[in-house]
C-alpha positions as CSV (number, residue, x, y, z in Angstrom):
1,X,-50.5,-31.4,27.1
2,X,-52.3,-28.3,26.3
3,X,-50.6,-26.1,24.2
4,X,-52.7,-23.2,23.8
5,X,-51.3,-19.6,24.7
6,X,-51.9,-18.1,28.3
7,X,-52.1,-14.5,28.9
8,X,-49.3,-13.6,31.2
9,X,-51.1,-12.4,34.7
10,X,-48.4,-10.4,36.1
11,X,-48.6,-8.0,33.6
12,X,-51.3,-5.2,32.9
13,X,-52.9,-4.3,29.3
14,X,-50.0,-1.7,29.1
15,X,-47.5,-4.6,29.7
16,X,-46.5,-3.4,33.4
17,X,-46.4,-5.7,36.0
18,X,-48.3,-5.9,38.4
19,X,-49.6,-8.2,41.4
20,X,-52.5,-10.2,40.4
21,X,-55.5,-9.4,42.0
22,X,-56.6,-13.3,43.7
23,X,-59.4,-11.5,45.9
24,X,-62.0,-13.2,44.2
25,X,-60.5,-17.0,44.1
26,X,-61.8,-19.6,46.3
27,X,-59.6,-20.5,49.3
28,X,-58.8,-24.1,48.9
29,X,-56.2,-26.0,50.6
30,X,-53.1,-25.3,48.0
31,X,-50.1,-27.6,47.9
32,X,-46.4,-28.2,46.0
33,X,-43.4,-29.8,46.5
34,X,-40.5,-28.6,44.2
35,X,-36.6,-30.6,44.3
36,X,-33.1,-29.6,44.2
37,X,-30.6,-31.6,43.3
38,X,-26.6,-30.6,44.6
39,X,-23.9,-32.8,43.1
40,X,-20.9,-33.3,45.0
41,X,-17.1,-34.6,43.6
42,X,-16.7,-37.8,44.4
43,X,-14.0,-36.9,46.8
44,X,-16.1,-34.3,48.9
45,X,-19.0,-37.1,48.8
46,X,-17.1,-39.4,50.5
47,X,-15.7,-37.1,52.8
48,X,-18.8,-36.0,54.1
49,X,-20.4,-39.4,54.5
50,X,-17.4,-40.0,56.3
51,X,-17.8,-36.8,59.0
52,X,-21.8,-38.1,58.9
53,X,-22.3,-34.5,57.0
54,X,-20.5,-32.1,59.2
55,X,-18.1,-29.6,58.3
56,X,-16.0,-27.1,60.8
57,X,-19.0,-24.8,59.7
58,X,-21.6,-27.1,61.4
59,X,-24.5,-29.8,60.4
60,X,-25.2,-29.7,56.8
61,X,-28.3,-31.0,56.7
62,X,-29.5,-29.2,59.6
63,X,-28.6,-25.6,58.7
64,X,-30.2,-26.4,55.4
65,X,-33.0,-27.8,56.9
66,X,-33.6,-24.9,58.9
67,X,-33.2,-22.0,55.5
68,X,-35.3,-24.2,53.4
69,X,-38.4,-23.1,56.3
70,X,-37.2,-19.7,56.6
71,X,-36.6,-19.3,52.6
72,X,-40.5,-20.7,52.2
73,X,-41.9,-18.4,53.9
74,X,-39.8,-15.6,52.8
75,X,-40.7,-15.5,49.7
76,X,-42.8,-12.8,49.0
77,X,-39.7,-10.4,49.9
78,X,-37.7,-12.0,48.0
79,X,-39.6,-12.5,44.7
80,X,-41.5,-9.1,43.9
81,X,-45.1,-9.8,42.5
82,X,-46.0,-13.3,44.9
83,X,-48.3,-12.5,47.5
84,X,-47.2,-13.0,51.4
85,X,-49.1,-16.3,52.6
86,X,-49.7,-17.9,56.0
87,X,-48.1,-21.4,55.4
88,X,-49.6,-24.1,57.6
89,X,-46.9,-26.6,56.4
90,X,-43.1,-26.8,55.4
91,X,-41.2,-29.4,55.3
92,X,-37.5,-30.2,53.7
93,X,-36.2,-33.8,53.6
94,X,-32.6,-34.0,52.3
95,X,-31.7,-37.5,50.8
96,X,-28.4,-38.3,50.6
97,X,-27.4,-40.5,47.5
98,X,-24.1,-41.4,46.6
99,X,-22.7,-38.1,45.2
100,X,-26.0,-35.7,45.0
101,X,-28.1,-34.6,47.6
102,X,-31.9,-34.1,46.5
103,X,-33.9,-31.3,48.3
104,X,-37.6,-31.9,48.5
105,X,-39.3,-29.2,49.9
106,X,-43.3,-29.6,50.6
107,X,-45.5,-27.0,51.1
108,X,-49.3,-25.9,52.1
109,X,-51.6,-23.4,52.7
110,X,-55.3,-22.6,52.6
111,X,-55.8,-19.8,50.5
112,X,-56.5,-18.1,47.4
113,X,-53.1,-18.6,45.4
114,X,-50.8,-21.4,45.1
115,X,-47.4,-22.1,46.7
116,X,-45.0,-23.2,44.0
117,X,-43.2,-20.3,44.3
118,X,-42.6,-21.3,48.4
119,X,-41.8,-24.6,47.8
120,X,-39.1,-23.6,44.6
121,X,-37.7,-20.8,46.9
122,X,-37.9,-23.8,49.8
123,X,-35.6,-26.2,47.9
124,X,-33.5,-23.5,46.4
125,X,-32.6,-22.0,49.6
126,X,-31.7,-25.0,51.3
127,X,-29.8,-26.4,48.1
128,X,-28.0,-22.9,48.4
129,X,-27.0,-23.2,51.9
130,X,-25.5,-26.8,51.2
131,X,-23.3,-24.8,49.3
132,X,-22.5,-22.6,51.3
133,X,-21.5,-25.2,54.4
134,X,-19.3,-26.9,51.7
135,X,-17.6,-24.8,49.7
136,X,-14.2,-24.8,52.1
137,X,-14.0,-28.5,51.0
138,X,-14.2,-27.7,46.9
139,X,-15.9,-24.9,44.4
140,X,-16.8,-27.4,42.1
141,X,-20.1,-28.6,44.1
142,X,-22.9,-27.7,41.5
143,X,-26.5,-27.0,42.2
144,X,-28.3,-29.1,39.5
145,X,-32.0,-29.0,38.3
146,X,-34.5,-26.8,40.5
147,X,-38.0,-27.8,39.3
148,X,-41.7,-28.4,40.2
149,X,-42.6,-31.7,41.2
150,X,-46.7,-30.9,41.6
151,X,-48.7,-29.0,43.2
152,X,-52.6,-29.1,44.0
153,X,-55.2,-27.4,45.2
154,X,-55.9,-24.6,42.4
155,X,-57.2,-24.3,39.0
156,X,-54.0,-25.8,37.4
157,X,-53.2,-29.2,38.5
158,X,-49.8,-30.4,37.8
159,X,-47.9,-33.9,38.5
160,X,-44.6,-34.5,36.7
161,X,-44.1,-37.3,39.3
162,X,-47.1,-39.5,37.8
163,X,-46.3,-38.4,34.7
164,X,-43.0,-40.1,34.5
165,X,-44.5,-42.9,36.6
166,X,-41.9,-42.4,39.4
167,X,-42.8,-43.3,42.9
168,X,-45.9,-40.4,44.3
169,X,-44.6,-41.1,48.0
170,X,-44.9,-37.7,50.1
171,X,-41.2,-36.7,51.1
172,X,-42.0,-36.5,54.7
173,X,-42.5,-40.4,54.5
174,X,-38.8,-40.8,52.8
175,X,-36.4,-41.7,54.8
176,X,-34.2,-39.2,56.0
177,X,-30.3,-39.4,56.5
178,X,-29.5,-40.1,60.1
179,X,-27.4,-37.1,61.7
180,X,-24.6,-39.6,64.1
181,X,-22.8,-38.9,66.7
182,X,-19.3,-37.3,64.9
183,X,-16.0,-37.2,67.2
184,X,-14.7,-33.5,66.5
185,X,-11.4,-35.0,65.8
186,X,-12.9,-36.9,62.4
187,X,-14.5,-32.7,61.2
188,X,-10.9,-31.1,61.7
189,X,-9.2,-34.5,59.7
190,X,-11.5,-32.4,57.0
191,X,-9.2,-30.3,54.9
192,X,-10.3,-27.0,53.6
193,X,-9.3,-25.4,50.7
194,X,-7.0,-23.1,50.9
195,X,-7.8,-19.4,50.7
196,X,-6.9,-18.0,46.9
């Protein structure tokens, strides 16, 4: 691990920030994939493996699916100093297990600056709208560890995945939960919480 000092790069000699100037970086091909993790109570868990992850607000899984994408490739709005890319790639793959869904969101350009940030704002987004689609069943669903898996392609390499010897499988090739058929009868049996 290298622990020498780096100069911050968002900020100018006079401490202001400022947009770093990647104009005269190599374009490489530049991935990341960054995870979310959303704990569920045990109760709400089992509810929605029960409805096959639909609530009266929708698909879960699919509404996130879909703002993961759209939160990836907003992120130069919504973060001030990243620079708008063209992403060739996005994907998000939600794992249900037991009581916690992980959010893996991969993502790749070719270009002159990284897309950690896209893949981050990826996961966080769709981790976010799980949320969202859930909270009429409890407020105690909490949105765990956001982080950096790895990421390629520039002059920092990172892999916390080989580094704690976990499995290096891409995300698209785990398996994803199956969205079944749901009789609308089983979503209303869903109780919501009442308003406060």
């Amino acid at each position: 691990m290298n622990d020498m000092p780096r100069e911050l790069s968002h900020v100018d000699a006079a401490n202001r920030p400022q947009m770093v100037d990647v104009g005269a970086k190599p374009v490489t091909r530049r991935t990341a994939q960054a995870q979310a993790t959303v704990h569920f109570p045990a109760d709400v868990a089992a509810q929605l493996h029960a409805a096959g992850h639909v609530t009266p607000k929708g698909a879960v899984l699919t509404v996130a699916n879909i703002a993961g994408v759209m939160g990836a490739k907003a992120t130069s709005q919504l973060i001030p100093l990243c620079h708008p890319l063209s992403l060739d790639r996005c994907d998000i793959v939600i794992r249900m297990e037991g009581e916690q869904a992980l959010v893996d969101c991969t993502v790749a350009c070719r270009g002159s600056t990284g897309v950690e940030m896209e893949a981050l704002t990826g996961a966080s987004i769709a981790a976010l709208t799980i949320y969202d689609m859930c909270k009429a069943l409890s407020h105690d669903i909490v949105i765990g560890e956001i982080r950096l898996l790895r990421k390629s392609g520039g002059k920092h390499e990172v892999d916390h995945l080989k580094a704690t010897g976990a499995p290096s499988k891409d995300p698209v090739q785990a398996p994803r939960v199956e969205m079944v058929p749901v009789d609308a009868a089983a979503v209303d049996a869903i109780p919501a919480r009442p308003a406060s």
